[in-house]
N, C-alpha and C positions, 0 to 999 in steps of 0.2 A: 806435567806431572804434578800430582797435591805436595803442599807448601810441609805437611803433617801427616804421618803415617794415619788417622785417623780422617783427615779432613777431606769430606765427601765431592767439596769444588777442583774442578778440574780449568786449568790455565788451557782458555780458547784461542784470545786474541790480545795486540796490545788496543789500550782505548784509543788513539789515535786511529787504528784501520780502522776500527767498529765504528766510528766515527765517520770516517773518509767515506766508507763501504756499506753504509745501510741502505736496506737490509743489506744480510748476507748469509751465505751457507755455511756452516761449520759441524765440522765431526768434530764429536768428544764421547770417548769411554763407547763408540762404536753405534750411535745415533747421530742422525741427520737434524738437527737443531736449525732454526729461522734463528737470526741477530739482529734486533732491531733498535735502533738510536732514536727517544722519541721524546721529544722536551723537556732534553736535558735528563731522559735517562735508560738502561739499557732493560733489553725484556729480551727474552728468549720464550720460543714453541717448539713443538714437535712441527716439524718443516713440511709435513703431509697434512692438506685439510683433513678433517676428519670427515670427512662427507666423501668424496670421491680419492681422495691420496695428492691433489694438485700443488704443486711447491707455492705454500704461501708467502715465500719472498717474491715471489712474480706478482703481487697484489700489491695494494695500497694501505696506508698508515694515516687516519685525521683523525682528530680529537680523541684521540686514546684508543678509536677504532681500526682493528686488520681486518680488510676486505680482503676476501679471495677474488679475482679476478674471473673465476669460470664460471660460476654459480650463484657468486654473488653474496655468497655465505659472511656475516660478520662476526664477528671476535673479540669481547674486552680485552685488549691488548695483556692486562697484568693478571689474569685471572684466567682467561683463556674462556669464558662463558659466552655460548653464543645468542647474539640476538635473535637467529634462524633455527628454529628446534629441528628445523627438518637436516643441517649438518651435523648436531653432537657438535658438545664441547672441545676445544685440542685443548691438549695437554703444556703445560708451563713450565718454565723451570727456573729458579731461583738463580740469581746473575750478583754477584759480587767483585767490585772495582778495589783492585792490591796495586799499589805501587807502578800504577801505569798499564795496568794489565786487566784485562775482563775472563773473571771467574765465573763456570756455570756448575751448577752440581745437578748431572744428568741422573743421578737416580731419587731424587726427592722423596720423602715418606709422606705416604697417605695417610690423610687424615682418617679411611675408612679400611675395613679388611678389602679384597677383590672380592669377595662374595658379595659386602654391601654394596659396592659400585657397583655390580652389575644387577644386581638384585634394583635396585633402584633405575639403573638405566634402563631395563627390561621394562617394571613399568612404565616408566617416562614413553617408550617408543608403542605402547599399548594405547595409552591414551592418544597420543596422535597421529597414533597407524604408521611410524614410519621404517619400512622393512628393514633399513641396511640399521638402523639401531638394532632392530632386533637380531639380526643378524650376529650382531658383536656382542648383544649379552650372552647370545647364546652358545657363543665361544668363550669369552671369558668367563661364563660359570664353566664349564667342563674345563678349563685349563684351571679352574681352581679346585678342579677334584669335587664340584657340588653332584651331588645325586640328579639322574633324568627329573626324579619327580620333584623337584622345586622348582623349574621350570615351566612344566608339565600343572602343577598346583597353582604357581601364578596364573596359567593361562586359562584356568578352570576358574576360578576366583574370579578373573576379569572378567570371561563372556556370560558368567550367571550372575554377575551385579548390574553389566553395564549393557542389557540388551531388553526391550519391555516386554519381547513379543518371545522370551526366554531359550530355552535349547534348540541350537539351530546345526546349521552346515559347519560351522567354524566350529564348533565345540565336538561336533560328529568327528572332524577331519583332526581335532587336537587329542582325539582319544586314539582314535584309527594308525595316525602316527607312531602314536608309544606302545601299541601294541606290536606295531611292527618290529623295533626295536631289537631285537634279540636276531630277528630275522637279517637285520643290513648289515654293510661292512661298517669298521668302527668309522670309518670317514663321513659314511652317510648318516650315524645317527645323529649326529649335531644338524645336516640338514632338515632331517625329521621334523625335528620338533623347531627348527624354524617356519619349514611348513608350515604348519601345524599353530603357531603363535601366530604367526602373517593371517592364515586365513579366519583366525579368532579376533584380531582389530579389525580387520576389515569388514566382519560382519558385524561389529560394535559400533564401526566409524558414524557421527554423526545423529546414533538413534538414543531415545531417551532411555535410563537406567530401570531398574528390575526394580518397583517398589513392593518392600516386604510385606505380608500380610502376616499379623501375628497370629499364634497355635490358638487353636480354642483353648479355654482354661482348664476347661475339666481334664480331671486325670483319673477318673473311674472308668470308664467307657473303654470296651469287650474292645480288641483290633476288630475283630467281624463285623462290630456297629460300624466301627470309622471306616471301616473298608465298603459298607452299604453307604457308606452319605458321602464317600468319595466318586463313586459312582453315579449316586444321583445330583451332586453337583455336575460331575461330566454331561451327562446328559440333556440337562438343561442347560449347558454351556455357560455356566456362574465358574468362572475362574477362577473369583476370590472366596469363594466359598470351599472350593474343592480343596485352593492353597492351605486353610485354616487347617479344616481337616488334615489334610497328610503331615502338614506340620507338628499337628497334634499327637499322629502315630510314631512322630519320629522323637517327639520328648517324649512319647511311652516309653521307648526305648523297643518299639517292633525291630524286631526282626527282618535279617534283611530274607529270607523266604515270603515270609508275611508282605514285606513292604514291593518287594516283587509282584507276589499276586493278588494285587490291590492295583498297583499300575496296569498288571498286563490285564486284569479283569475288565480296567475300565478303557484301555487301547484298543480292546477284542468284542467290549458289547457291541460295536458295528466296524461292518467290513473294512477290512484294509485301508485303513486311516491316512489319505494324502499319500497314494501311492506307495506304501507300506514306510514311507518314511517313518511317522508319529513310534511305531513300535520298535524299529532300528536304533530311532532316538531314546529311546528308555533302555535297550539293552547297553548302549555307550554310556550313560550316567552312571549304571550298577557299573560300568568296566572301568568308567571314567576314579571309583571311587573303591576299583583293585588299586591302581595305582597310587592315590593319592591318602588314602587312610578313611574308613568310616566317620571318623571323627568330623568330616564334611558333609555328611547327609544333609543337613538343613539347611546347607545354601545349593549344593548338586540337583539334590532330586526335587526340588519345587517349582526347579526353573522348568520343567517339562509340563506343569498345570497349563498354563496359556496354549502352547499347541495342542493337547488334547482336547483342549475344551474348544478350540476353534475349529480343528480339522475339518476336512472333505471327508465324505464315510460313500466309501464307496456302492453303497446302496444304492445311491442317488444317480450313480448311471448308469445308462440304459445299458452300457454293456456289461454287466451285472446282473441286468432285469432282464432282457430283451436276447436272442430270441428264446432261450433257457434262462429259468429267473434262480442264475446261482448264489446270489444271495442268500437265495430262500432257502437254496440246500443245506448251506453252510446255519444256517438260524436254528434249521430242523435237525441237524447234526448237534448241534452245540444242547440241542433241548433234551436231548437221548445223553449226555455227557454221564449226569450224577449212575446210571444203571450202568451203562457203559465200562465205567469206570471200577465199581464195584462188582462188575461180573471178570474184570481184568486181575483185580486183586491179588491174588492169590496164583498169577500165570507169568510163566515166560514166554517170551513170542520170540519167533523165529522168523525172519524173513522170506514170505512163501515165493516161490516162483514166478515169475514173470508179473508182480506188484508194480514194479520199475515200466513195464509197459503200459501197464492200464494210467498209469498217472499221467504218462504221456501222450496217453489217447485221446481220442476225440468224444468220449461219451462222461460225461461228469458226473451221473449217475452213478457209473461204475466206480468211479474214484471215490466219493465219498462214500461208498458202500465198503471197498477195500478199507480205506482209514478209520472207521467206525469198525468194523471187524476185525481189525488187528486193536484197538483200544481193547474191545471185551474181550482180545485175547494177551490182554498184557502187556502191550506194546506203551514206553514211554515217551511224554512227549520229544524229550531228546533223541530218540533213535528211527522216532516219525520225523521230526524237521530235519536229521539227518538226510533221509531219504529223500525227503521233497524238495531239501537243497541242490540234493545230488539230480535231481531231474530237473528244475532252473538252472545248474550247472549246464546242464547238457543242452538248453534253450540256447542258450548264450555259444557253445562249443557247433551246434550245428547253425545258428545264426546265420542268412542268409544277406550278404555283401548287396542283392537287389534294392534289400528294404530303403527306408528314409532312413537318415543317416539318426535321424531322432529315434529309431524304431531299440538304440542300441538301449536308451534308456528303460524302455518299455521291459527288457528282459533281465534287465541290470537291476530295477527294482523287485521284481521279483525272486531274484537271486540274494541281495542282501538282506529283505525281509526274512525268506528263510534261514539264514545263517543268525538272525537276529531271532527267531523265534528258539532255535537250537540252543543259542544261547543263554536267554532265560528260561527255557528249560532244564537247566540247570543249576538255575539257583531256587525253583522255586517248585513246588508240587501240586502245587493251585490247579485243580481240572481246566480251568479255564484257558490254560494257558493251549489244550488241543485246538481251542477255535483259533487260534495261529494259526495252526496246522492247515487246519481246512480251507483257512483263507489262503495259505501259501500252494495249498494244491490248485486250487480254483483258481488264482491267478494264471499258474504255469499252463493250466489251460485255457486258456484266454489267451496266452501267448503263443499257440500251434499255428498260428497263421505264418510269424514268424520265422518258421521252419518249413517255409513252401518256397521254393524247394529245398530241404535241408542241405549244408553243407554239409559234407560226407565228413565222419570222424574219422582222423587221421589210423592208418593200421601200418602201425612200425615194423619194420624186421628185426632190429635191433644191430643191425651190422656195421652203423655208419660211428668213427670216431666222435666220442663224446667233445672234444674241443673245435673239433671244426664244426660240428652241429650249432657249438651256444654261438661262435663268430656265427655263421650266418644267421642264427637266430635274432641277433643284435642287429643288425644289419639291418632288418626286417623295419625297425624302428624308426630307420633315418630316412626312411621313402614312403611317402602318403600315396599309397594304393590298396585297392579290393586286393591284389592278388602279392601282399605282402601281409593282407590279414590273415589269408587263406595259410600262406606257407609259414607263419609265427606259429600257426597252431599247430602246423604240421612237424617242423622243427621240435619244438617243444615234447611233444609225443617222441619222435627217433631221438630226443637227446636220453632221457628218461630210461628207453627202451635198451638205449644201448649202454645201460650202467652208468649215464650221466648222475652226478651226486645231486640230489634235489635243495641241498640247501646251496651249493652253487647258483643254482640256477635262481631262487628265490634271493638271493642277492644282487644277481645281477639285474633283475625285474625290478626288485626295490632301486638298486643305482636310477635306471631307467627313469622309471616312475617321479623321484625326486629334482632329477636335470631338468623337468619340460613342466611350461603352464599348464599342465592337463585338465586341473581344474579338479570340483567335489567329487561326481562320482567314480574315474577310474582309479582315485584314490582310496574309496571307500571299495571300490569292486578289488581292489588286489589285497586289500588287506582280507575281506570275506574271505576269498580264493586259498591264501593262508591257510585261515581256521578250518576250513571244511578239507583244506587237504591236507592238515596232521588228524583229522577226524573222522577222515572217511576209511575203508579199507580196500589194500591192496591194489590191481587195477583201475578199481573205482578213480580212486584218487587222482591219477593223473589227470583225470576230465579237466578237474577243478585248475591244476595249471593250462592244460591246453585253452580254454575258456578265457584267464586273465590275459593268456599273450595275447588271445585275436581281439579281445578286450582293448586290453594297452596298445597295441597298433592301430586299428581304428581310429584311436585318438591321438595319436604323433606324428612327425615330429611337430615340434611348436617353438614360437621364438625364443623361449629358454629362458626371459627376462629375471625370473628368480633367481637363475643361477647364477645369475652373470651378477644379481646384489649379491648374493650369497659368496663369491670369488671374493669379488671385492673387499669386503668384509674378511674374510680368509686372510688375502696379500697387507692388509692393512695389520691384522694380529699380527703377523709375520714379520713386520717392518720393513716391507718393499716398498722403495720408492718407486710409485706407481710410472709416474710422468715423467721421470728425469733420466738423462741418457747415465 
């Protein structure tokens, strides 16, 4: 017991055992404390590496250094700092000698709030990629009450300074993340955005940093100029030139409309940019910069100049040109926009009758004839990529288990392209934003091969109990087979049908999704899945889940390795002694 109604030291041991018995294990005040004897004097730790939880009194003690025995991890004994950044520091605690007795005071005050340690530990484990750090910031900010988006802000921050070749996979999948949010259980959102930070070093680790290109000077020049010399930087593929310019619109203080149809203008002057990535990557910086505040425009949106100005345009293959040059239709569509547009003006459009089929037909003629006729009758870009979502939805729901197992991507891109064109359709009015559109139809028909022979859409009854549906549905998950894709999707449909609650269900896909490696895109594809099914209407909607599960199952199970850092990390907040009986 303390000596002093105030005194924070707690009586461990006498100095002779400490002495006798070094190391040794001692509980005080309800922690697992190391006691170590070491040239002539006494040190206490938290008794769990910080790296795996292993009782570092089982280790070794020389020149002021504690080895852990399993890892191999080192430790300044008095300070607890490690010389292996890849374990994290342990923690120390103050040991004071009373009259023969060894005193620890197990609750030592920090020299920083918990938001700064972890705030700083989070970077620490960014620069050198190491997950199970991240792991623990990412729990000690939410146990200190910090908001998602300061986590969320760090990880935006890091992958647009420290990557040259700018907005990538990792910064896709740290947005993708936090949008899901609201969608998972509270348990899962801290994996989220571990996710989510993990795959943001990773795609950093090793590569040189983002050098800034300053704004042009001038601050007279129309957004319309800057929007034409950001363009014609793209096209000649001058990166630093582009960068100057949009930097320049963003000290205008443009608009994020403006700044929107200035990006998608120059995403969309040629086809489907790097497998519609380049355009999905521009609607997650505008998404990336809901959560994070405006106020970050000029480090978010610049990092996206490099990809654009480098992409693949899919002009350039044959399967584009050859044996119908739809390309060309989409070029000739986009040329007809400005009348188009203005003959729409002034209309409401209605969705006509079997539209939905012709998109998913075999004749591309007729397609872009439909989406050029619904423009001059009013039709918004939003309620167009709606539609043409909703028919890659259905690529992916009839998805044939024959194909190459790569063939999952082929339709997977074309599906979040179009939820990415829906989405800045939204923020922006820009005509230009229709050649989205037409690139997203013309992809999805480019993808009808993959629907030979189509898997049949599930047709519910609605009769089967909602909870024994999602169990088997789950189920579906832990077995790699064609015919647990088949029945995810089928599942998914009868759970729905039969009064299954959909954000159940959208949570238990999130859990799913977050336990397993699955990697960038069935990440990207469930979060799309999401938006297009609070966006679509009525029956429609379900497509869009049935779609993610045959989606998510294709891709599972996997060895889980995230999770297992992620536990770890967990048991370690928690102060379980990992190793010890």
């Amino acid at each position: 017991m303390s000596t002093e109604s105030d005194d924070p030291y707690v009586r461990a041991t006498t100095v002779d055992e400490a002495k006798t018995n070094s190391p040794q294990t001692i509980r005080v005040d309800g922690r697992v404390i190391g006691l170590f004897y070491h040239e002539g004097e006494f040190y206490a730790t938290d008794n769990r590496c910080p790296h795996m939880g292993f009782p570092l009194t089982e280790g070794s003690v020389d020149d002021g250094v504690l080895t852990c025995p399993w890892h191999h991890a080192r430790f300044e004994l008095s300070c607890g700092d490690t010389f292996d950044p890849f374990a994290d520091d342990v923690r120390t605690y103050p040991v004071a000698v009373r009259e023969g007795d060894v005193y620890v005071d197990p609750n030592p005050a920090r020299d920083r709030s918990p938001e700064e340690h972890w705030r700083d530990r989070l970077d620490h484990s960014l620069r050198e990629s190491i997950d199970l750090i991240t792991a623990k910031s990412v729990i000690g900010l939410d146990d200190a009450g910090v908001s998602y988006t300061e986590p969320v802000r760090v990880g935006i921050e890091f992958g647009t300074r420290y990557r040259d070749d700018g907005w990538g996979r990792g910064l896709t999948t740290m947005v993708a993340m936090a949008n899901l949010l609201a969608d998972l259980r509270p348990e899962d959102r801290r994996r989220a955005l571990y996710v989510g930070l993990t795959e943001v070093a990773d795609e950093c680790s090793g590569e040189p940093p983002f050098f800034v290109q300053e704004a042009l000077s001038t601050d007279d020049v129309a957004t319309e100029r800057l929007a034409e010399w950001f363009r014609e930087n793209i096209e000649v593929r001058d990166s630093d030139g582009a960068e100057r310019v949009l930097r320049a619109a963003i000290a205008a203080d443009a608009d994020e409309s403006a700044l929107a149809g200035m990006l998608v203008a120059a995403a969309t002057d040629h086809r489907y940019l790097d497998s519609g990535h380049r355009l999905d990557f521009v609607n997650k910086a505008f998404e990336a910069l809901d959560h994070v505040g405006w106020e970050h425009a000029d480090e978010v949106l610049p990092s996206l100049v490099p990809g654009l100005a480098a992409a693949d345009r899919a002009e350039e293959n044959s399967s584009w040109r050859q044996p119908i040059d739809v390309a060309g239709l989409c070029y000739d569509a986009g040329e007809e926009l400005p009348e188009l547009v203005e003959a729409g003006a002034e209309k409401t459009w209605t969705e006509p009758d079997g539209v939905l089929d012709v998109l998913l037909g075999d004749d591309p003629h007729e397609i872009i004839d439909a989406l050029t006729t619904a423009v001059a009758e009013g039709a918004s870009v939003e309620a167009l990529a709606r539609l043409v979502a909703h028919a890659a939805g259905r690529r992916i729901a009839h998805f044939g288990t024959s194909n190459e197992f790569r063939d999952w991507n082929t339709v997977h891109h074309t599906y979040t392209y179009a939820n990415a064109v829906y989405g800045l359709g939204r923020r922006t009015d820009a005509p230009e934003a229709y050649r989205g559109v037409f690139d997203a139809a013309m992809s999805v028909y480019l993808d009808r091969f993959l629907n030979t022979p189509p898997a049949p859409l599930p047709d519910p009854d609605g009769d089967g109990n909602p909870g024994e549906l999602l169990d088997g549905l789950l189920a579906c998950f832990e077995v790699e087979s064609d015919e647990e894709v088949n029945r995810a999707g089928r599942l998914t449909a009868e759970y729905l049908a039969a009064g299954g609650d959909a954000s159940t269900l959208k949570r238990e896909l999130g859990a799913v999704l977050l336990r397993e490696d699955v990697g960038f895109h069935p990440r990207q594809n469930l979060e799309a899945a999401f938006a297009q099914y609070e966006a679509d209407d009525g029956a429609r909607a379900r497509i869009h889940l049935v779609a993610a599960a045959r989606f998510l199952a294709a891709h599972t199970p996997t060895r889980r390795a995230g999770e297992q850092t992620f536990r770890i990390a967990e048991r370690l907040n928690r102060g379980e002694q990992i190793h010890e009986e």
